[in-house]
N, C-alpha and C positions, 0 to 999 in steps of 0.2 A: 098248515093253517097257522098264521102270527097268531101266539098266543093274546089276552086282554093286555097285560103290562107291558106287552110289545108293541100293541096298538094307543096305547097310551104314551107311549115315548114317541112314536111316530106321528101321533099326533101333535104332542108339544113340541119335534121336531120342526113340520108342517107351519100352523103358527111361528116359529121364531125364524123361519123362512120368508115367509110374509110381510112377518111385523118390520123386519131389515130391508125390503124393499117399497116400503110403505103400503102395502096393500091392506084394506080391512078385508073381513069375510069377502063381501057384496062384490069389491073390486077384484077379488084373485078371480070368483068363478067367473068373472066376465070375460076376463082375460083367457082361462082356461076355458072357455066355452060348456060349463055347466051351471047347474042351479046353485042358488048359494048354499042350498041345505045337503048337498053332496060334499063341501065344503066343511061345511059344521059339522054334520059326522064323523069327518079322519078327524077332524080337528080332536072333536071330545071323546076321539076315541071306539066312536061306535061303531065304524067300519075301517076294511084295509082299503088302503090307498089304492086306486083302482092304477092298471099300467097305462094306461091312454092320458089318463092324469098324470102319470108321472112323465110322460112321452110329451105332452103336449106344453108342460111346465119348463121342459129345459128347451122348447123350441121359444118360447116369447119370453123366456129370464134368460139374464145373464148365469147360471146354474148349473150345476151337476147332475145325476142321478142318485150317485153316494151322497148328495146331500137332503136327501129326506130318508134314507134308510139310516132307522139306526142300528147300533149292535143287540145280537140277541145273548141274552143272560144266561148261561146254561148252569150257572153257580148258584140259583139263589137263595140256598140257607148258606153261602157263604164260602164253598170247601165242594169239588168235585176231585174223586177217590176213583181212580184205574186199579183194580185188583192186577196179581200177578198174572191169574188164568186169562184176563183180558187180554194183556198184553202179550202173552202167547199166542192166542188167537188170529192175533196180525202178524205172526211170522213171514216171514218172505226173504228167501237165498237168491241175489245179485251174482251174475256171473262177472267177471273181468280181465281179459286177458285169456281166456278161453275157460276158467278153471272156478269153481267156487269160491269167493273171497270175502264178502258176508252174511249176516241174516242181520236183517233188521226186524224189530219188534215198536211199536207203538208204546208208548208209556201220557201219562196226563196229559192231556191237553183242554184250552178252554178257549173259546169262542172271544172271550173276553182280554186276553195277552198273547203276545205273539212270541210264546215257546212251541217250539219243534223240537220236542225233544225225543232221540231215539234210544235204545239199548242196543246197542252192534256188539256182535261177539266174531270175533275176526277167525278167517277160516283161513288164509293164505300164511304158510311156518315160515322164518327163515332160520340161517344158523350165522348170520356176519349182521356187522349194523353200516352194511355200505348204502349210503344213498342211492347208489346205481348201480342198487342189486336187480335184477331182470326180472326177480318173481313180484317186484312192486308193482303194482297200478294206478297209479298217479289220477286222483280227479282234477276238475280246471276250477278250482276255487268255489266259489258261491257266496252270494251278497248278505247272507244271514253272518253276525259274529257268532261265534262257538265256541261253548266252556264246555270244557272236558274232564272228563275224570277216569282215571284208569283203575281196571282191574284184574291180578295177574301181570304175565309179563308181555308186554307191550313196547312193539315197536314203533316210534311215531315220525311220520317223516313230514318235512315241510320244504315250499321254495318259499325264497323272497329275495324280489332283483334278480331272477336268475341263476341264483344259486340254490343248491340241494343242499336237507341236513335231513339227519336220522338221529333220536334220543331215545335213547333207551330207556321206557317208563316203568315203573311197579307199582301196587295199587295204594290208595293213596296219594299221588301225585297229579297233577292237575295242569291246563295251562288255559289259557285265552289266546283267541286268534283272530286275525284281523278279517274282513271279506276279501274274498277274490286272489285269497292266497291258496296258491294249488297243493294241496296235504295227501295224506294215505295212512294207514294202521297195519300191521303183520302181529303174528304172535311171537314168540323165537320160541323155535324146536325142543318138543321136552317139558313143553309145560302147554300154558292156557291164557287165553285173554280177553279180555270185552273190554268195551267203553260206553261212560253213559256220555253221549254230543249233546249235549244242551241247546242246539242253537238257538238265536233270540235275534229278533229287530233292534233295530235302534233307533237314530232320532229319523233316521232318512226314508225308512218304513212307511207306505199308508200315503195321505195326502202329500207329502215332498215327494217323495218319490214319484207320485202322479204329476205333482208340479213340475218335478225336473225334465219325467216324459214328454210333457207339452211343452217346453223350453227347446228340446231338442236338444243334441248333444254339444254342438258348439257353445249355446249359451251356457247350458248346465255347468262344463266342464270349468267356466272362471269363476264356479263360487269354492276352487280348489285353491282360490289367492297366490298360484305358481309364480315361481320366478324373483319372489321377497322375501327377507327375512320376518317369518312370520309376524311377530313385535310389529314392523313396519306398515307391513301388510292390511293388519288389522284397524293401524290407526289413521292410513291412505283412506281404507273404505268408509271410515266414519265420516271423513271430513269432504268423499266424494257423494256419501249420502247428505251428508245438511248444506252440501254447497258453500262450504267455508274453507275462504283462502286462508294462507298460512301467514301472509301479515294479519289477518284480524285474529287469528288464536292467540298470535305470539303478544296482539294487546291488550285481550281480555284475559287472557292467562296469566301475562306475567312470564310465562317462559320462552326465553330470549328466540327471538326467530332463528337466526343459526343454530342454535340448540334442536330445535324442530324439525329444521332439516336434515340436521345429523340423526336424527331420532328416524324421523322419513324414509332416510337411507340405509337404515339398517347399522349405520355405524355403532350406535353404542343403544342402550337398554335404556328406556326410561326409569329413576326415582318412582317410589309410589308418590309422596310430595308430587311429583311432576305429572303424574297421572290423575291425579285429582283434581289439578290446575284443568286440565283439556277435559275431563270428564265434566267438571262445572257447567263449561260452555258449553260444550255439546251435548249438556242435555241426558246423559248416559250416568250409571254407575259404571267404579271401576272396573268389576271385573266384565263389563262389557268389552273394554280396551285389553285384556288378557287374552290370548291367544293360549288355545286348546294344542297341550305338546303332550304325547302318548310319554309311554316306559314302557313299549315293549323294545324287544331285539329282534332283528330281522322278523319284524312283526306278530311276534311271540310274544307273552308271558308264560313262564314256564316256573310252579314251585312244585319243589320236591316237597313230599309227606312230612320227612324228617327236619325239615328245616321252615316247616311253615310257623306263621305264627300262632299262639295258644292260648287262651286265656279262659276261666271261668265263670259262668252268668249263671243266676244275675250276680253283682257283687258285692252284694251282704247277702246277710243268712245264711238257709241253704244253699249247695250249690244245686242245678239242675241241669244242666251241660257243660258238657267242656266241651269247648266250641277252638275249630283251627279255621283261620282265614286261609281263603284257597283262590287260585290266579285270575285275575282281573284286569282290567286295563281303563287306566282314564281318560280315554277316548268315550268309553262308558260308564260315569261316575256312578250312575245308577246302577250300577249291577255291582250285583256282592253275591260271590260264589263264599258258603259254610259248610264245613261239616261238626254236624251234632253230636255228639258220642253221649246219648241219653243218661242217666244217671241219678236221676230222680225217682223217687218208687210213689211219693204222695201221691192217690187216685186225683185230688186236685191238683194240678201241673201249674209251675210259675207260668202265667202265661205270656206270650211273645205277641208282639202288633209291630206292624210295619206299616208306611203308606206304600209300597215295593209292592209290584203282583210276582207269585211266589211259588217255585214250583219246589217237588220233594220228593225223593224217594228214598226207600227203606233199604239200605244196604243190609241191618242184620247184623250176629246170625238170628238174632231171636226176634219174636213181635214185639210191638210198641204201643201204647196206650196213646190214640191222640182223644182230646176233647177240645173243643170249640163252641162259642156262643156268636152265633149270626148277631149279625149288624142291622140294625134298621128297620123299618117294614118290611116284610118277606111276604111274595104272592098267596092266594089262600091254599090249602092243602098242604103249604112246606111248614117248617118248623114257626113258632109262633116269636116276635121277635121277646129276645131275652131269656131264651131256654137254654139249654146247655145239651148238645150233643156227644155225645162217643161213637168211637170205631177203634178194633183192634186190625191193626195194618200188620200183614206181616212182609217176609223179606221179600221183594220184588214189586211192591204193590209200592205207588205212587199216587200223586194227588196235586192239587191246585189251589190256593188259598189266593183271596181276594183279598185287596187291601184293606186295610185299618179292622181286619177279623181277629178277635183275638184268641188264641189256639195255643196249644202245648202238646207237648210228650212227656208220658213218663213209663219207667221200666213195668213191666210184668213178670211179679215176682222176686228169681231171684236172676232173671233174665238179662242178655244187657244187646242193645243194640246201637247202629248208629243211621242216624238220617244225612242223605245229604239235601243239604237246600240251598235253590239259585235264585236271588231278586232281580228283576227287575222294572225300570221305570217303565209306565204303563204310554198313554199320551198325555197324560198329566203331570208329568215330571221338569225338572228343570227349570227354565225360563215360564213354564206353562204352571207350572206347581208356583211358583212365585207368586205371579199375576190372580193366581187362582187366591192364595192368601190376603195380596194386598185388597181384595175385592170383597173377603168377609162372606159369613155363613149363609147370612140373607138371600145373599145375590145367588150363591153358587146353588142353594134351595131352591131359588126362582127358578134358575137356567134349566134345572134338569125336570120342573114337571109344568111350567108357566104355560099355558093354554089361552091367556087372556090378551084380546088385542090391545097395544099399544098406548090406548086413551078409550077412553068412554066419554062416548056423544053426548049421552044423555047428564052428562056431571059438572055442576057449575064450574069453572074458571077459581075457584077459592082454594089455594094451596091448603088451608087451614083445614078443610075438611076432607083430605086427603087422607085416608089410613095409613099412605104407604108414605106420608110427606116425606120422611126424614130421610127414605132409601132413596141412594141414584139407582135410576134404569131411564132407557129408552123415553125421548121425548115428538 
């Protein structure tokens, strides 16, 4: 049964559904064939959206079904905590190749971000680091990206193109992987190994990827820009989206039409100067015209422990981590793979905020002190907002922290442990994070609880006695 705050998001879902195809109350139920006041109910909240209704809405709208469900909150003081013994709980040994190769276990997860993240402790030994050793088991890739982290000694193999590689990990070592590259893990003979997989969504997750379904794979496959150098690429598409030939840039620009075409052709790189020229006109900033170029290697990022990079936070005063950057790739700017190595003993901990949803878990060896102060209004019976929570985590337990929460560690005693923590951008990141700034507090307020139709009947025509005159929205 949706809880109230789910029916109330569903409601103001419902409404800004509405209000975008012009409907008032009166008009949607006519259209969905109910009374108006079955209407005003999802609307305020006071009932679930019935399924005939929801059935009957994507038959006469242009509309989805995922477009009036919204997500459910399973975080709301801010912070949901997998103990270790949970995560045991969900044990389970994959067979491959005839033979035991791992257990997986469950660690945090939330409703709210798209980590999958598992703890795999590899059961298959070797004693060579041959690619095309025979006790490997090769999977066929998967569309999730995956940060990795190793523990023990680890064998980690990957293709890309065709080709086979094996590296030989130890704990503390890390890498980033691309989708749809086909990997494997072994331990070597004589010791021990796991891995925490992180994996995570990215932009193509959720609604694109439904898009791209309904595109079909022919269409889907040309928003891959093949066959140009990317630079080029990116700056063909611009000028095939606004419908501007290449003598009118080259006269509102300024920059010489053969210049343009040589730019078109992939011959030479634009100036930023020369990018700023064609971004004017069309309308774009520049790094719209920048074309997205990874750093991985045969679609790897791969850092060793010892050679990551290190620094201490925050940086004055005390210190309260020493914190190592760990492998990434900016194909996904949003994502920041850290490890914490705690160091703080103050019961009050420097606190950390991110707009990044943020998963963690407790390498150890000892427990760690987190506190946290929820964000916001919080449903009734959870924490009241502006309280401050604790929990002692210990080694294997993990947890979820929401964005802009703000939350810390610090040691226990004379104990000392380390967290690892992976960011990432939520659907609010990026181009979407931007748009959401340029639009101001107000708005982004409205968006998320607005119930109210689009105009009021009953309200003279007088901008002046408007409350909300000064805000844009909806006309």
């Amino acid at each position: 049964m949706p809880d109230a705050g789910f029916r109330q998001r569903a409601g103001a879902t419902f409404r800004s559904v509405i209000n975008d195809l012009k409907r008032n109350t009166e008009a949607a139920a006519a259209d969905l064939g109910v009374p108006p006041e079955v209407v005003a109910g999802v609307i305020a909240g006071e009932r679930d959206l019935p399924a005939e209704l929801l059935r009957r809405a994507v038959e006469v709208w242009p509309v989805n079904e995922r477009d009036f469900l919204p997500v459910h909150d399973d975080a709301p003081d801010g912070v949901r905590i997998c103990r270790a013994a949970e995560s045991a709980a969900t044990s389970r040994v994959f067979q491959r190749g005839g033979v035991d190769y791992y257990e997986y276990r469950d660690t945090a997860m939330s409703r709210l971000a798209m980590f999958r993240p598992e703890w795999i402790r590899m059961l298959q030994p070797v004693s060579d680091s041959r690619p095309d050793n025979p006790a490997v088991q090769w999977n066929r890739g998967h569309f999730l990206y995956q940060f990795t982290y190793f523990v023990g000694e680890v064998s980690y193999y990957y293709e890309w193109e065709g080709r086979r590689y094996c590296v030989e990990m130890s704990t503390g070592d890390s890498v980033a992987g691309l989708p749809y590259a086909p990997h494997s893990f072994t331990y070597r003979a004589g010791g021990s190994g796991l891995i925490l997989a992180l994996t995570y969504g990215g932009r193509l997750l959720g609604d694109a990827q439904q898009e791209l379904g309904a595109l079909g794979a022919d269409l889907a496959q040309q928003y891959a820009l093949a066959g140009e150098p990317a630079a080029a690429a990116v700056l063909r598409e611009h000028l095939d989206d606004t419908m501007t030939p290449v003598a009118r840039l080259a006269a509102e620009s300024g920059v010489p039409r053969e210049r343009l075409e040589d730019l078109l052709a992939g011959k030479d790189l634009p100036s930023y100067e020369e990018l700023a020229a064609v971004a004017r006109v069309l309308r774009v900033s520049v790094r719209d015209l920048l074309p997205v170029t990874g750093d991985e290697r045969d679609g790897v990022c791969v850092v060793r422990g010892e050679s990551a990079p290190a620094w201490s936070w925050p940086g004055t005063g005390p210190v309260a981590y020493q914190v190592r950057g760990l492998a990434g790739t900016r194909i996904c700017p949003d994502s920041r793979g850290l490890e914490l190595a705690v160091v703080g003993r103050d019961p009050q901990p420097a606190m950390l905020r991110t707009g990044l949803h943020q998963y963690c878990f407790v390498i150890g060896p000892d427990p760690v002190r987190l506190r946290w102060q929820p964000a916001g209004a919080v449903p009734a019976g959870a924490v009241p907002a502006g309280a401050v929570r604790e929990e002692i985590l210990h080694p294997d337990d993990s947890l979820y922290v929401k964005p802009f929460v703000p939350h810390g560690f610090t040691q226990l005693a004379a104990g000392r442990s380390t967290v690892l923590v992976l960011r990432i951008g939520g659907k609010v990141a990026g181009d979407t994070r931007r748009e959401a700034a340029a639009l101001g507090a107000p708005a982004l307020r409205r968006l998320v609880r607005d119930t109210a139709q689009w105009y009021d009947p009953a309200q003279r025509h007088d901008a002046a006695q408007r409350p909300d005159a000064a805000q844009a929205g909806p006309r």
